[in-house]
mmCIF file of the C-alpha atoms, coordinates in Angstrom:
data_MODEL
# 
_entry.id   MODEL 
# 
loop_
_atom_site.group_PDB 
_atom_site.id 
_atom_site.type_symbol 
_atom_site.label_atom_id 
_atom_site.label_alt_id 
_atom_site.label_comp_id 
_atom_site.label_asym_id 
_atom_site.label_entity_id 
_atom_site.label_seq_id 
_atom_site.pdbx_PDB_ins_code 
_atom_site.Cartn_x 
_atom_site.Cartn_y 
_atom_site.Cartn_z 
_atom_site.occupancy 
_atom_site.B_iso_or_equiv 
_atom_site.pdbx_formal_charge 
_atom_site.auth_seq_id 
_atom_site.auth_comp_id 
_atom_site.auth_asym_id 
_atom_site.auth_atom_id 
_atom_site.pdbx_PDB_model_num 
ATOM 1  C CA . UNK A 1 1  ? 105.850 -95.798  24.796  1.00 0.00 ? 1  UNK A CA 1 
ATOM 2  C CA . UNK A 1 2  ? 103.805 -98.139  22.004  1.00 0.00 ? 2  UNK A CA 1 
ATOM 3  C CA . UNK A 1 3  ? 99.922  -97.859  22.505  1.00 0.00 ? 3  UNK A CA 1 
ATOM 4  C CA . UNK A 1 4  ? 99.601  -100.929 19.687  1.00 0.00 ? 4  UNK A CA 1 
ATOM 5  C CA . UNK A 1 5  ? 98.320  -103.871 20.992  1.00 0.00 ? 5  UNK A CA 1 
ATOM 6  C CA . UNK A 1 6  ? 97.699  -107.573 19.887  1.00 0.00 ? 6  UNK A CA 1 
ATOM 7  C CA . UNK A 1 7  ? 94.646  -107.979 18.310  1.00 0.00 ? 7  UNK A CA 1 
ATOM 8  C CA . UNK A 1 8  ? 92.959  -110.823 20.130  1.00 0.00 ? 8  UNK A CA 1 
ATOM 9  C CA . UNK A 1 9  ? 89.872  -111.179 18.081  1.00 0.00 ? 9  UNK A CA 1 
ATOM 10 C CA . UNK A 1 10 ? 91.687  -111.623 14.436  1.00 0.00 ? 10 UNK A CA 1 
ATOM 11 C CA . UNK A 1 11 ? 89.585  -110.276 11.578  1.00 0.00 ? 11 UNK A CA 1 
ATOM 12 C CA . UNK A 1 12 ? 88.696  -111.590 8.005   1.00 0.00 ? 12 UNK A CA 1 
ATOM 13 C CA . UNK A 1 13 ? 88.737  -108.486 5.520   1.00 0.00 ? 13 UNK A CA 1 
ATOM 14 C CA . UNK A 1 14 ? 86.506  -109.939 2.171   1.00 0.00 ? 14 UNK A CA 1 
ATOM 15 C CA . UNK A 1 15 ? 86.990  -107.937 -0.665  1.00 0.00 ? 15 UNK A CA 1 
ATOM 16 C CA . UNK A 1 16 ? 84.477  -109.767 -3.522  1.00 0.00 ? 16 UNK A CA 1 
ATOM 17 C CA . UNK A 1 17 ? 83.038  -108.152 -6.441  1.00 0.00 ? 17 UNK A CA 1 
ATOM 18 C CA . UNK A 1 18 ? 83.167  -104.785 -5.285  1.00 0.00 ? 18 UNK A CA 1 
ATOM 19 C CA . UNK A 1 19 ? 82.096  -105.149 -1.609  1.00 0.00 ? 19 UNK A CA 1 
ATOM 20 C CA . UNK A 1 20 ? 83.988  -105.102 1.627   1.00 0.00 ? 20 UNK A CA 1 
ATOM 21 C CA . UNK A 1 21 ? 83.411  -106.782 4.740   1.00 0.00 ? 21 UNK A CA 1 
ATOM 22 C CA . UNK A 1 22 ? 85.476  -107.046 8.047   1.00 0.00 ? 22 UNK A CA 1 
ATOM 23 C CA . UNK A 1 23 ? 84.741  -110.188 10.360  1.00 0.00 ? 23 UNK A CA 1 
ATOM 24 C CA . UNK A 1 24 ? 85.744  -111.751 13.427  1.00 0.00 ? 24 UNK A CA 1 
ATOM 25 C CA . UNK A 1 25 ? 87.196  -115.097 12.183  1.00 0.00 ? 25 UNK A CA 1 
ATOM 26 C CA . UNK A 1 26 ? 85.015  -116.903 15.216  1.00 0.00 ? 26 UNK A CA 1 
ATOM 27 C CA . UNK A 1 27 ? 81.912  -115.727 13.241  1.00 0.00 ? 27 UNK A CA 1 
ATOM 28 C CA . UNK A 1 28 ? 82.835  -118.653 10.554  1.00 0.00 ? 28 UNK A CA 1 
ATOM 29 C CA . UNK A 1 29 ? 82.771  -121.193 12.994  1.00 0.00 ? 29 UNK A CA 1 
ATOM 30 C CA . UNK A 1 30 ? 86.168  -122.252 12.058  1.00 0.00 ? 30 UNK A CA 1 
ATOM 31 C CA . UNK A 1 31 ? 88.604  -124.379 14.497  1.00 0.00 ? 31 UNK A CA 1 
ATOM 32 C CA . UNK A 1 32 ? 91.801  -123.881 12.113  1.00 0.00 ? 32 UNK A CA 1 
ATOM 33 C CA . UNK A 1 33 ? 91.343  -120.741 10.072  1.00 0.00 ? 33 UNK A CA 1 
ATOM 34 C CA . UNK A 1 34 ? 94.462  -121.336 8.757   1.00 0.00 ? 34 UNK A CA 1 
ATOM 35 C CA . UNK A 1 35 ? 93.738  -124.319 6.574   1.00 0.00 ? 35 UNK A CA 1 
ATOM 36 C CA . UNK A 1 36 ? 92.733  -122.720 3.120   1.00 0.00 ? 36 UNK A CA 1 
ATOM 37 C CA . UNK A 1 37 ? 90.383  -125.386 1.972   1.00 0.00 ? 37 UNK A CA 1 
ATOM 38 C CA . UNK A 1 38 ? 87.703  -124.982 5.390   1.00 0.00 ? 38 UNK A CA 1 
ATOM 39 C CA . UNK A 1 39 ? 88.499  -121.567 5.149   1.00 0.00 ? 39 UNK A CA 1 
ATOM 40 C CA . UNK A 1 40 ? 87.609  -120.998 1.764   1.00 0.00 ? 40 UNK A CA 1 
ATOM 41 C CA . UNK A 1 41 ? 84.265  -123.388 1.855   1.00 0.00 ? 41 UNK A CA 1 
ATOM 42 C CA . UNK A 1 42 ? 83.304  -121.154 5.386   1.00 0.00 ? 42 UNK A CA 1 
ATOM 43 C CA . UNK A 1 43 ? 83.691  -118.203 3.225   1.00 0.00 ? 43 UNK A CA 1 
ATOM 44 C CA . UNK A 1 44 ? 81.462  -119.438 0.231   1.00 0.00 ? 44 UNK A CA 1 
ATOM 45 C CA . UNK A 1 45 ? 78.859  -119.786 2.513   1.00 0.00 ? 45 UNK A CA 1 
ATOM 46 C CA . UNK A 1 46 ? 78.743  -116.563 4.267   1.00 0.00 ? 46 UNK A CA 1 
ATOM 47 C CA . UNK A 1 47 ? 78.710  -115.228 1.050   1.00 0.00 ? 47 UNK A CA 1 
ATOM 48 C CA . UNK A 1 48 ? 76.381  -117.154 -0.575  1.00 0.00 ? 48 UNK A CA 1 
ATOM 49 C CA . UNK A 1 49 ? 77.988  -118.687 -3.446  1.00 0.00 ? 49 UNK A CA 1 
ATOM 50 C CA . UNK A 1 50 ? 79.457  -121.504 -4.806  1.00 0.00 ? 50 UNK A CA 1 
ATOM 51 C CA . UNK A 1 51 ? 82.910  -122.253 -3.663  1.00 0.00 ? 51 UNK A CA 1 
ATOM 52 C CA . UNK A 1 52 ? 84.668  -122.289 -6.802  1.00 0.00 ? 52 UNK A CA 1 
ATOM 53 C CA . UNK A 1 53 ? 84.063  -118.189 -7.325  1.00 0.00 ? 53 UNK A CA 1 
ATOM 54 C CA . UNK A 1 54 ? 86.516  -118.160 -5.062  1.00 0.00 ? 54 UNK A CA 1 
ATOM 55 C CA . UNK A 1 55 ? 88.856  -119.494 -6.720  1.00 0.00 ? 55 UNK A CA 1 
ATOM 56 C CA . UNK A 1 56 ? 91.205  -117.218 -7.981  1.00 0.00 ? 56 UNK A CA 1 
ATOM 57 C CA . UNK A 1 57 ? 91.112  -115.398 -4.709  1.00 0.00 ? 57 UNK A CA 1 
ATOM 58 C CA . UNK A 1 58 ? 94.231  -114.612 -2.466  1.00 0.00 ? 58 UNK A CA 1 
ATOM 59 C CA . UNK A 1 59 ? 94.598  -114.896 1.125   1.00 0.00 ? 59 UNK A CA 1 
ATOM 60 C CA . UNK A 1 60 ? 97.081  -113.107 2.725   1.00 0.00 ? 60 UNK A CA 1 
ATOM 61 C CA . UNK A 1 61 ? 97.738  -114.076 6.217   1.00 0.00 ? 61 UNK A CA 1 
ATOM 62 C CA . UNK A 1 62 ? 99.098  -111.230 8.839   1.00 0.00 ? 62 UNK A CA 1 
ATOM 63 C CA . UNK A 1 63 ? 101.135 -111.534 11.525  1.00 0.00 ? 63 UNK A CA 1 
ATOM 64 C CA . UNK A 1 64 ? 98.774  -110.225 13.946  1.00 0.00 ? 64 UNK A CA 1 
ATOM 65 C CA . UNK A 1 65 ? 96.280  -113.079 12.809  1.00 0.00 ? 65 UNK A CA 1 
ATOM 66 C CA . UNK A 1 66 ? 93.942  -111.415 10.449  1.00 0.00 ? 66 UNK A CA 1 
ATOM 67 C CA . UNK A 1 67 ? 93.634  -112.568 6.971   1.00 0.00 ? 67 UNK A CA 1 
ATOM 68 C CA . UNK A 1 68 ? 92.490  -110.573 4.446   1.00 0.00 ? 68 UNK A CA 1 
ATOM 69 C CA . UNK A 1 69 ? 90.823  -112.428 1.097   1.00 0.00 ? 69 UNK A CA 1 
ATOM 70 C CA . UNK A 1 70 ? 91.129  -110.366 -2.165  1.00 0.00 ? 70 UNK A CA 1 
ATOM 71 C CA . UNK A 1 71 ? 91.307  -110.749 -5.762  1.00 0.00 ? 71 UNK A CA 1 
ATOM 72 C CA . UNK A 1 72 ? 94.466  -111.745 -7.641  1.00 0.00 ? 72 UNK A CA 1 
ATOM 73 C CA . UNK A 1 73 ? 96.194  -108.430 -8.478  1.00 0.00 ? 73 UNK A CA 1 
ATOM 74 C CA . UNK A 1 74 ? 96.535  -108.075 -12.494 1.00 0.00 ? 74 UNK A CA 1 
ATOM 75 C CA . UNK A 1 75 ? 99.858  -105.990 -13.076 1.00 0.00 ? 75 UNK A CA 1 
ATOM 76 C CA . UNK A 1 76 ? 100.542 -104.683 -16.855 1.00 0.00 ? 76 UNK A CA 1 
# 
């Protein structure tokens, strides 16, 4: 029998410049956390800094809602 449930508050993991931080997407105030550009100006504010150092950060969207914002892997 599965013990794994649905998470029903979906989390935002921030990875930026070396620190982490796990939040409950209602924290942002958001009503679509989905769309990229509200998401990403939400985001610049909790952390205090201009949108645009954001900019060449990914968000990967999970199936069980969270999204987690990182930087762009460099491979080679």
């Amino acid at each position: 029998m599965s013990t794994f449930t649905k998470n029903t508050h979906p989390l935002l993991h921030i990875r930026f410049e070396g620190r982490s931080w796990d939040l409950e997407l209602a924290q942002l105030g958001l009503a679509n956390p989905g769309e990229e550009r509200a998401l990403r100006a939400a985001l610049a504010n909790f952390l205090d800094v201009p949108e645009s150092r954001l900019g060449l950060y990914v968000l990967e969207y999970h199936p069980n809602g969270n999204i987690t914002v990182r930087p762009e892997a460099v491979f080679g």
